[in-house]
Backbone as CSV, one residue per row, in Angstrom:
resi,resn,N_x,N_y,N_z,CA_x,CA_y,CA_z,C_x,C_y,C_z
1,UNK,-17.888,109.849,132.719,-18.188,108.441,132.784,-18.914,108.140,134.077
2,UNK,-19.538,107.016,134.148,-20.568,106.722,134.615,-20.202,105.562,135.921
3,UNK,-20.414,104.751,136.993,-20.249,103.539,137.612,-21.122,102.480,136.322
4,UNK,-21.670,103.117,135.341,-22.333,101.853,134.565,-21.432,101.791,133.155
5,UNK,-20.648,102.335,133.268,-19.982,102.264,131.454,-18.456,101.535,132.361
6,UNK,-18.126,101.508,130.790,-16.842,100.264,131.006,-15.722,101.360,130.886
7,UNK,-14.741,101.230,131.864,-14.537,99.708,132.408,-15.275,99.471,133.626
8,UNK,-15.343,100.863,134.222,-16.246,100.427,136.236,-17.580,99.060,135.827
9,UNK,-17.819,99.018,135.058,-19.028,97.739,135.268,-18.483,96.644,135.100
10,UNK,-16.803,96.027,135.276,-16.928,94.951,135.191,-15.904,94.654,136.617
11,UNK,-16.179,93.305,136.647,-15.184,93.082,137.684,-13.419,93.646,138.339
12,UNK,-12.650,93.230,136.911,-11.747,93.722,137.205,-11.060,95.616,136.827
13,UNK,-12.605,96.254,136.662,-12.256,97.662,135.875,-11.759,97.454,134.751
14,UNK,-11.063,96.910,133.716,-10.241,97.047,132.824,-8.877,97.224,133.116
15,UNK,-8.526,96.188,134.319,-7.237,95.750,134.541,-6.821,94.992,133.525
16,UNK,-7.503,93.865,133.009,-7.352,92.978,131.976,-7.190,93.473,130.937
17,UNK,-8.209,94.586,130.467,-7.493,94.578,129.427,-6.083,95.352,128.836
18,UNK,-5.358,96.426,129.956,-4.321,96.939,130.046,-3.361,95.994,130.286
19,UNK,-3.300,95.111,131.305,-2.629,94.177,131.180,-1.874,93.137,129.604
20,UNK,-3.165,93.311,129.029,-2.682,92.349,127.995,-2.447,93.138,126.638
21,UNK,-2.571,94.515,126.876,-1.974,95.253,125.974,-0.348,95.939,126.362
22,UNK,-0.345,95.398,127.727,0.877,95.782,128.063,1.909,94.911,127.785
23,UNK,1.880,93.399,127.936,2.315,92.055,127.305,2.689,92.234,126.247
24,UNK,1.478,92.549,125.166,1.752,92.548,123.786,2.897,93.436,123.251
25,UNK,2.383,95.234,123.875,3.667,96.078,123.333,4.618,95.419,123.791
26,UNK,5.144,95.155,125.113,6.466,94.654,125.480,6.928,93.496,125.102
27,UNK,5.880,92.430,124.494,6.749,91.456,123.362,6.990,92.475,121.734
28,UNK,6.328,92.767,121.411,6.226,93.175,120.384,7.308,94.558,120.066
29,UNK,7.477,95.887,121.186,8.094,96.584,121.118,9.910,96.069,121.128
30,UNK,10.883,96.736,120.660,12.394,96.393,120.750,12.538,97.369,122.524
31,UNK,12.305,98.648,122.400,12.537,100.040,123.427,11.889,99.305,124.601
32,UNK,10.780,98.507,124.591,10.196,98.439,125.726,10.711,97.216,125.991
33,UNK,11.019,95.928,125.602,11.960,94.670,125.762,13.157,95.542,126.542
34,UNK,13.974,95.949,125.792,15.313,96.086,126.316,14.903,97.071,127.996
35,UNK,13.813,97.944,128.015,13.742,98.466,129.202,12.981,97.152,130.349
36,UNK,12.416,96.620,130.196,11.502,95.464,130.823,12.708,94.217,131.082
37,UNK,13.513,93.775,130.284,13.929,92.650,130.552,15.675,92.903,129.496
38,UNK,16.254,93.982,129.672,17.148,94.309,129.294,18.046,94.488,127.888
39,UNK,18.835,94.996,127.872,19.841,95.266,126.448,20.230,93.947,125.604
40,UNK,20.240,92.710,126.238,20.858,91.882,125.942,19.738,91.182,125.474
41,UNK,18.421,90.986,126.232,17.280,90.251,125.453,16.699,91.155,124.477
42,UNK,16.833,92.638,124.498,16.462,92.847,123.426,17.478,93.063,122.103
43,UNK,18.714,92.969,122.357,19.525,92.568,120.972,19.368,91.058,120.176
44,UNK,18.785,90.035,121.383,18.561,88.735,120.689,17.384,88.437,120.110
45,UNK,16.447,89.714,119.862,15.350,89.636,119.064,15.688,89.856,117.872
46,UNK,16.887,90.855,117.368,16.999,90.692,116.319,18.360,89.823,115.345
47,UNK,17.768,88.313,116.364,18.998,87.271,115.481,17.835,87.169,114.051
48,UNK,18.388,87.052,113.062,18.190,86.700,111.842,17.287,87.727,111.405
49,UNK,17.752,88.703,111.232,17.148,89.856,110.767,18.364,90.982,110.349
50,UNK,19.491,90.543,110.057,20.991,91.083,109.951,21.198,92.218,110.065
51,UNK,20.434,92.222,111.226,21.106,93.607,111.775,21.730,93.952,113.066
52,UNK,22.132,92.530,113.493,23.298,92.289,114.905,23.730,90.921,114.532
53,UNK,24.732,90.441,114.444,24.976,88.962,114.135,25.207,88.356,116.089
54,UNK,25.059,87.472,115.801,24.749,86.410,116.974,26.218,86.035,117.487
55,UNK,26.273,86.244,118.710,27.900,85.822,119.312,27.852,84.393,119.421
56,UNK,28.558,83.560,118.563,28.927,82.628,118.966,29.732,81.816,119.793
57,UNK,29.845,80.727,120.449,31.023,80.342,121.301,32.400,80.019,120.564
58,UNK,33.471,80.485,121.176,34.593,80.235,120.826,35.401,78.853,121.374
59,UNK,35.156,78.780,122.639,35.382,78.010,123.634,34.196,77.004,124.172
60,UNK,34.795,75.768,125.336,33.776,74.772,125.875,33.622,76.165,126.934
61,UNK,31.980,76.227,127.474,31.645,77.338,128.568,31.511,78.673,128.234
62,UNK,31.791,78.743,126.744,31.524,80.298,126.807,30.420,81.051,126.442
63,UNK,29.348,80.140,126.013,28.058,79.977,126.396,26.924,79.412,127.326
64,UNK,26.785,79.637,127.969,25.943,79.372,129.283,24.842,79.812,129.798
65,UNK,23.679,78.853,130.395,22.351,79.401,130.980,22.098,78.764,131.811
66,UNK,20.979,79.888,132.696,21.347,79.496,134.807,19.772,79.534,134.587
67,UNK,18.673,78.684,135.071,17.484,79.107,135.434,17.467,78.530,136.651
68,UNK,17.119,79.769,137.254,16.278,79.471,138.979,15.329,78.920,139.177
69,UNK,15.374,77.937,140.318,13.438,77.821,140.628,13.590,77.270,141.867
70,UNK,12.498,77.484,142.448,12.130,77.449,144.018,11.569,75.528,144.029
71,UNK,12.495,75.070,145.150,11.826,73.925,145.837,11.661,73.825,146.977
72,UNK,10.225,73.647,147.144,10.249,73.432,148.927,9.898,72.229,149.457
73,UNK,11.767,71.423,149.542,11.740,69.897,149.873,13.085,70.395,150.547
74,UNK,13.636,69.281,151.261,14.732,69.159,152.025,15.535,67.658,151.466
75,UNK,16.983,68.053,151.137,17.671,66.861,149.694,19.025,67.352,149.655
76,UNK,19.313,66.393,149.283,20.595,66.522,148.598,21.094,65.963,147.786
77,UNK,22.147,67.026,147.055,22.591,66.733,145.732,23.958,66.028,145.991
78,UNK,24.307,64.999,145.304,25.926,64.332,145.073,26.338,63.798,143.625
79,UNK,27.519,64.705,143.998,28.188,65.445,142.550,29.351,64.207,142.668
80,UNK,29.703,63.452,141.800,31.106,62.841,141.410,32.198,63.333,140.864
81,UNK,33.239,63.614,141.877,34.543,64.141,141.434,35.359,63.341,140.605
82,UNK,36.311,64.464,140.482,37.585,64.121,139.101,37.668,62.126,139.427
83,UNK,38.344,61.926,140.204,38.492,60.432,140.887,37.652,59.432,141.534
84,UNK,36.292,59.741,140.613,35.386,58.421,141.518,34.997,59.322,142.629
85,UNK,35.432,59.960,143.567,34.990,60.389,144.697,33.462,60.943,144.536
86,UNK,32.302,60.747,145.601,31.038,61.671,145.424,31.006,62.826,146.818
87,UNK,30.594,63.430,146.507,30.929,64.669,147.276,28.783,65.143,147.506
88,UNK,28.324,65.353,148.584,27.287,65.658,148.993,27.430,67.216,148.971
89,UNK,25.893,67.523,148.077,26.549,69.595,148.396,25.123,69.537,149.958
């Protein structure tokens, strides 16, 4: 290969397009989900496809989800306790 054949003739070499074949298998693959983003997201690919049934909650809390995210402000949060009380975190 040449500096004039593809991928070297374009800007990003053919980063792009590995990139977005890498996306695809790893949505698309089960082996590569569960290695990329674990056992547990890749067992919930196959809800409704009966071949893992879906844990349901038994209890209040026994299902739960945490998402993170970055703020860059200075604040505070106040939470109201059992008794009227507000409590500043």
């Amino acid at each position: 290969m040449t500096p004039a054949d593809y991928p070297f003739n374009t800007a990003s070499q053919g980063r792009r397009s590995i990139e977005r074949y890498a996306k695809q298998y790893i949505g698309a693959s089960d082996e590569a989900t569960g290695v990329w983003h674990g056992k547990d997201a890749a067992d919930k690919r196959n809800i409704g496809t009966g071949e893992k049934s879906f844990p349901f909650a038994n209890a209040p809390f026994d299902v739960i989800g945490m998402d993170t995210h970055t703020m860059h402000c200075v604040g505070t949060l106040i939470i109201e306790g059992s008794h009227g009380l507000l409590a500043p975190i």
